[in-house]
Residue frames relative to the residue before (quaternion, step in Angstrom):
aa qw qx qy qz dx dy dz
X 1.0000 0.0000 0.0000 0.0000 0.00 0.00 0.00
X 0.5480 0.5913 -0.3690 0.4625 3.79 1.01 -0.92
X 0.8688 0.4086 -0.1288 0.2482 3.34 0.32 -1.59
X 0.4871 0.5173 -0.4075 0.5737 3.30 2.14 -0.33
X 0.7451 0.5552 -0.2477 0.2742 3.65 0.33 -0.45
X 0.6101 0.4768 -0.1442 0.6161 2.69 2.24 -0.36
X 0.6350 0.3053 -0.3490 0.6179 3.17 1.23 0.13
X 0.5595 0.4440 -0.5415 0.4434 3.63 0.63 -0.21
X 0.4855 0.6758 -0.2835 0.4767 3.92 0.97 -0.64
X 0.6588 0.3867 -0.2829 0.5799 3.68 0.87 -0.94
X 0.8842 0.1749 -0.1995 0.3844 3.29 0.35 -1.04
X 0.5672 0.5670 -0.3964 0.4469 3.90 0.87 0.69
X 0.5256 0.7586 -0.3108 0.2274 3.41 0.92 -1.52
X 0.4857 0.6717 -0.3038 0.4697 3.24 1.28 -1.29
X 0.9320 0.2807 -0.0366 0.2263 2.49 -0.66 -2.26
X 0.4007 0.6692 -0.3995 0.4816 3.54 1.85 -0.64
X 0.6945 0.6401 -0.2277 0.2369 3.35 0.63 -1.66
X 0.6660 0.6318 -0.0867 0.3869 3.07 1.12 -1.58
X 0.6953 0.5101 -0.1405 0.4864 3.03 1.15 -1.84
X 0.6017 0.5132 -0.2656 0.5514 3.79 1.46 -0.80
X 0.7779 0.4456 -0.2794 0.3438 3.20 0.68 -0.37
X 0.4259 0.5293 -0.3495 0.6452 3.69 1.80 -0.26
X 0.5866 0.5389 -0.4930 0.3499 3.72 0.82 -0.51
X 0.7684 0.2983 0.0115 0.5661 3.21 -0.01 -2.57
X 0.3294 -0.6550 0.6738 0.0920 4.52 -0.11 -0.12
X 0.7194 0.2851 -0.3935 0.4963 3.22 0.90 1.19
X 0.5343 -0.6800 0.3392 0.3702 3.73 -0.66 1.18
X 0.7542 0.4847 -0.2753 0.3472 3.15 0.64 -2.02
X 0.6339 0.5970 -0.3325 0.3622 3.61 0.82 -0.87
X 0.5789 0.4721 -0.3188 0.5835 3.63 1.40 -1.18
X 0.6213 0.4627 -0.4177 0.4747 3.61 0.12 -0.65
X 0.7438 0.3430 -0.3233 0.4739 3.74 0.23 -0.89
X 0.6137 0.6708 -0.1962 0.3673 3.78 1.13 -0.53
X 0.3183 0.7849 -0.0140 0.5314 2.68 2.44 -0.91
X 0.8458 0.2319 -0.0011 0.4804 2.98 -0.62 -1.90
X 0.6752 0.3663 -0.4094 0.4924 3.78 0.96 -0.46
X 0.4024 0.7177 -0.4735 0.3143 3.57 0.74 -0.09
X 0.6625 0.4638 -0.0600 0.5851 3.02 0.81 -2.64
X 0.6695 0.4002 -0.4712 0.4118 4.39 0.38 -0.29
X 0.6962 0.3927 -0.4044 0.4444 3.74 0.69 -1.01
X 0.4793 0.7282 -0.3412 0.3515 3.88 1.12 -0.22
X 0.6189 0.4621 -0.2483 0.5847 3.38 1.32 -1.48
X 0.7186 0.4251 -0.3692 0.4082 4.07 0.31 -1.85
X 0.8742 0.1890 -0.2676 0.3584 3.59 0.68 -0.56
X 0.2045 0.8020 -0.5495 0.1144 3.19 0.90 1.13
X 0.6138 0.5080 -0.4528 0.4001 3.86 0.48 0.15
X 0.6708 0.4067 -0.3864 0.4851 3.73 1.36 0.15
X 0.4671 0.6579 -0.4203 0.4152 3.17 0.94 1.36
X 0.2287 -0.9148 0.3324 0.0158 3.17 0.43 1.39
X 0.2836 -0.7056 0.5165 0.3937 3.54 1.54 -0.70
X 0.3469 0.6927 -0.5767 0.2592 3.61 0.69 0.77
X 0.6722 0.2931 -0.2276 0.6406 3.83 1.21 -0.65
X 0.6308 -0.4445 0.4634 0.4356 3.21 -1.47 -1.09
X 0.9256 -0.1367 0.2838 0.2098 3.34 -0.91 -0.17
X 0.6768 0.5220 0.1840 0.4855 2.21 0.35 -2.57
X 0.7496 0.3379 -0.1298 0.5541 3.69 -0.12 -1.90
X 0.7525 0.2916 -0.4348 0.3997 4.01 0.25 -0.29
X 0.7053 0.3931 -0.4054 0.4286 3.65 0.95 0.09
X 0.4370 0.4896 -0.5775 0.4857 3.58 1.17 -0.28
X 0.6943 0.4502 -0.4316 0.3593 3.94 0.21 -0.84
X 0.3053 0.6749 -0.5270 0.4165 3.78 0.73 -0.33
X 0.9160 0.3207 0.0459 0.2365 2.51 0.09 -1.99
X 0.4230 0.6407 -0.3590 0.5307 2.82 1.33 0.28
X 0.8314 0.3188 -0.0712 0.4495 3.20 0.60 -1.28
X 0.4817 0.4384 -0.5141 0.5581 3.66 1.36 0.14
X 0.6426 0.6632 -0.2349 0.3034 3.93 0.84 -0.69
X 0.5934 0.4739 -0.1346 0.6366 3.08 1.51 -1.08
X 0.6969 0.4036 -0.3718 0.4617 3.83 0.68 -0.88
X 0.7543 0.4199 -0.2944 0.4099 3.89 1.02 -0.77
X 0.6157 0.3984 -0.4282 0.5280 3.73 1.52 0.40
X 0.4668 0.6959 -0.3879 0.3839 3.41 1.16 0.37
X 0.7571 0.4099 -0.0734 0.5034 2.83 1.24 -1.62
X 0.5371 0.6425 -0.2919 0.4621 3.87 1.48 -0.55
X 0.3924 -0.8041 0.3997 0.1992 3.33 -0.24 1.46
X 0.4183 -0.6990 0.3460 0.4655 3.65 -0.72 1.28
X 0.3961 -0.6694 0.6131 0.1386 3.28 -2.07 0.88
X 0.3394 -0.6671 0.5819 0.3182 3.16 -1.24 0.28
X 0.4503 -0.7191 0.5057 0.1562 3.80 -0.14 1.80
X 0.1078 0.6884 -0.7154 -0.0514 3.90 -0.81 0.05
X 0.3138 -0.8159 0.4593 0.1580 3.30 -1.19 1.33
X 0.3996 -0.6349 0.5257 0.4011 3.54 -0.73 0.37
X 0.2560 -0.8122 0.5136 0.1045 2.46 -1.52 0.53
X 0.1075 -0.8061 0.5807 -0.0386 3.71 -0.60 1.58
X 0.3159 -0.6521 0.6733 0.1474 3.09 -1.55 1.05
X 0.3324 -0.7409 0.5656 -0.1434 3.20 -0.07 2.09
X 0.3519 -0.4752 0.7681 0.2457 3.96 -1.10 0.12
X 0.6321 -0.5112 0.5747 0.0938 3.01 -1.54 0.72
X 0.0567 -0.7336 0.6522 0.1823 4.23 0.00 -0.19
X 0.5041 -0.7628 0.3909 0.1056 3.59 -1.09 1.26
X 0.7165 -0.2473 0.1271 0.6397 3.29 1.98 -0.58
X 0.0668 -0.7885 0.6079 0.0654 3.62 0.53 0.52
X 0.4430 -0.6556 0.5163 0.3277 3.57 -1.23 0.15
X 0.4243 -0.5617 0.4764 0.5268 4.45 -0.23 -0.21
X 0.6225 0.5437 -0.4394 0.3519 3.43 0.64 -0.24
X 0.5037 0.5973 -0.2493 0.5722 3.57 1.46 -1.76
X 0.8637 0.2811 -0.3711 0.1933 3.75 0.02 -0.46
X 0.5342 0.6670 -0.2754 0.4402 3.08 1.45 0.09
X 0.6821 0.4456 -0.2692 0.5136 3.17 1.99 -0.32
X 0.2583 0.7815 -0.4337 0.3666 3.46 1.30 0.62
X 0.6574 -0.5972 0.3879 0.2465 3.41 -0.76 0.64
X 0.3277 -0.6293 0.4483 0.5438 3.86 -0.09 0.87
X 0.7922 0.4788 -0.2960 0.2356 3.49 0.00 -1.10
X 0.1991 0.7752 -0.4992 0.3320 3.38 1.32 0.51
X 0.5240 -0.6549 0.5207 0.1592 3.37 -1.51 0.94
X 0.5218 0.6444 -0.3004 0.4714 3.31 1.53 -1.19
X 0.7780 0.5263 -0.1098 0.3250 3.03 0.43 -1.94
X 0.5263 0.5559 -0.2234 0.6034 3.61 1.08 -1.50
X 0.7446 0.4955 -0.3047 0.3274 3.99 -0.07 -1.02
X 0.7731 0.3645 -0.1765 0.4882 3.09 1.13 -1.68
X 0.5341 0.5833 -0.3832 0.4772 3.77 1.25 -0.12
X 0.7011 0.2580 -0.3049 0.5907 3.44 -0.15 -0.87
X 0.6058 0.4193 -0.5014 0.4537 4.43 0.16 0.55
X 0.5059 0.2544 -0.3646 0.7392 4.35 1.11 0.03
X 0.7689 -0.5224 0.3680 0.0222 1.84 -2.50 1.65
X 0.6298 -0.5159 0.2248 0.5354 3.83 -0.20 0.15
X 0.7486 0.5770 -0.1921 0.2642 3.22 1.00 -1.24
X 0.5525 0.4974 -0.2470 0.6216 2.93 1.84 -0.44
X 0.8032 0.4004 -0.2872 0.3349 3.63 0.30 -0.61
X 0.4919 0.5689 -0.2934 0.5902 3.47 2.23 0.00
X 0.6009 0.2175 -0.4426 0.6291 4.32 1.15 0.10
X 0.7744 0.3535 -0.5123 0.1136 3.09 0.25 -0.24
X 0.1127 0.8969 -0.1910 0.3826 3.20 2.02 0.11
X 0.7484 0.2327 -0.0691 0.6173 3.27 0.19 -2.01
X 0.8690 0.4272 -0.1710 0.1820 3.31 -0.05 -1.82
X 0.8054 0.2395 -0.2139 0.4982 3.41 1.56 -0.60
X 0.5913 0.3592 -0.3918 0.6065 3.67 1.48 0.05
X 0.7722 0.4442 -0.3731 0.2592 3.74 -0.09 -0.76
X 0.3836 -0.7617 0.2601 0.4527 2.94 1.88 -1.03
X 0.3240 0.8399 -0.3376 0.2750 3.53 2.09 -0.19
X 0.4367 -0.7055 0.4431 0.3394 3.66 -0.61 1.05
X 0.5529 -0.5658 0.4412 0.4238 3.56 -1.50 -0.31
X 0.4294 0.6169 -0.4470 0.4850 3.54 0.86 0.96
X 0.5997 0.6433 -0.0757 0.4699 2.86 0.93 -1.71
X 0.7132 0.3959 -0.0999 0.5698 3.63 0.40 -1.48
X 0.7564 0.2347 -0.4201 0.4431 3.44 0.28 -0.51
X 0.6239 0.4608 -0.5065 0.3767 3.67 0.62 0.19
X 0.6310 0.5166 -0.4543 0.3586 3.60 1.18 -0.04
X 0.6525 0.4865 -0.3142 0.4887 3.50 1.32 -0.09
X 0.4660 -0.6581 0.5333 0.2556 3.03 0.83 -0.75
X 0.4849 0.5839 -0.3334 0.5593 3.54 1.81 0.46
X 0.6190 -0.5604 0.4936 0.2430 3.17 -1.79 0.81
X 0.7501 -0.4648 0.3422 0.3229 3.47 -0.98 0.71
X 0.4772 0.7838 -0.0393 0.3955 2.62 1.09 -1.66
X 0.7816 0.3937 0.1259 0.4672 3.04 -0.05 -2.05
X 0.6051 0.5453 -0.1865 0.5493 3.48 1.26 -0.38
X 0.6617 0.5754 -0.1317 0.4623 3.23 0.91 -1.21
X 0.6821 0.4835 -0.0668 0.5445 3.48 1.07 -1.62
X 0.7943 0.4363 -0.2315 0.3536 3.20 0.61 -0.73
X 0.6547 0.4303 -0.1916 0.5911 3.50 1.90 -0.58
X 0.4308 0.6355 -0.3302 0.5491 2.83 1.59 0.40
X 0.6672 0.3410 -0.1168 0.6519 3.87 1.22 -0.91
X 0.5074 0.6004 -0.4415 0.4327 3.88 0.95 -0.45
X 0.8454 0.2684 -0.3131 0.3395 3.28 0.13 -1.70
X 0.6219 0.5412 -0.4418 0.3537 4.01 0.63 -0.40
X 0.4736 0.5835 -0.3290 0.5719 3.50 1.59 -0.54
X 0.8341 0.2165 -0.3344 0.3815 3.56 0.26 -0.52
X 0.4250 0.5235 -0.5067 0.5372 3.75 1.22 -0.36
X 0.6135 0.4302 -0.5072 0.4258 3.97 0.34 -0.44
X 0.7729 0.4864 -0.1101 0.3924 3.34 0.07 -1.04
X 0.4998 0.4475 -0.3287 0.6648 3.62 1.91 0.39
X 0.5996 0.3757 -0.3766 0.5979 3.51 1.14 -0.09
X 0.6904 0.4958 -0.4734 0.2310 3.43 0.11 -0.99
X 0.5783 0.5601 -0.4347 0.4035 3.36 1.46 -1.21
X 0.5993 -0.4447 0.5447 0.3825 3.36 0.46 -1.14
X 0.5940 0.6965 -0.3455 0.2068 3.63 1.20 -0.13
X 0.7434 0.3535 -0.0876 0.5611 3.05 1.85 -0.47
X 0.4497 -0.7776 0.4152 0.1442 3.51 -0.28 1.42
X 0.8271 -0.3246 -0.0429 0.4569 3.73 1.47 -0.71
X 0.8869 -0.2770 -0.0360 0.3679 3.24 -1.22 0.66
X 0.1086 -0.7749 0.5949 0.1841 4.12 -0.10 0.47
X 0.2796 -0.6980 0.6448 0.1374 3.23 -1.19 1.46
């Protein structure tokens, strides 16, 4: 049990990280968000059934250690930075999903859609997590997956204009 958890740990930590960090926009906190992920992982390793992968039952951890610690984080007033971005002449919807997580573009226009949208679009078009998958990290119906990342991506192509990053309309 130690050693699967320690190798699931080698090979998740990363990506767990990453995905926590597009959440909360703060390192140390994802890092600590992290490690409590990979602790409630070990105490509840006997409620791991091998019904998913690996992967999809700790991305859900995380999900849900993530969702309980922006619950509990008293609301902030957010101040955006401000970057003097170029304009982008027409990206394709496909081209924007292949941007770099750490992208300014990308980071800006996420954390401006509602959570629910910016968590499918999260798994399913940056992490790469099927719609099976994803709905077991939410805890949402296929279904419900589907529809919603449906309404995500026109929500974000809005919200690539609002910033200013796109000059016109992607069809």
């Amino acid at each position: 049990m130690e050693n699967e958890i320690e190798e699931w740990y080698d090979e998740y930590s990363y990506p767990i990280f990453k995905y926590i960090l597009l959440m909360v926009h703060d390192y140390q906190q994802a890092e600590d968000l992290t490690q409590e992920t990979f602790v409630k992982a070990y105490k509840n390793m006997q409620a791991y059934k091998g019904e998913s992968s690996p992967k999809t039952w700790l991305f859900r951890i995380a999900h849900n250690v993530t969702i309980d610690y922006l619950r509990k984080r008293k609301p902030l007033t957010m101040m955006k930075e401000i970057f003097h971005l170029k304009k982008d002449s027409g990206k394709q919807p496909d081209e924007l999903m292949v941007m770099k997580e750490n992208s300014k573009e990308l980071y800006l226009a996420l954390n401006g859609l509602k959570d629910s949208y910016r968590e499918v679009i999260i798994l399913r078009k940056i992490k790469g997590f099927s719609t099976v998958e994803t709905a077991a990290i939410l805890n949402w119906t296929e279904s419900k997956v589907k529809a919603t990342l449906h309404r995500a991506m026109p929500a974000l192509e809005k919200q690539f204009e609002k910033e200013g990053f796109l000059n016109e309309k992607l069809v």
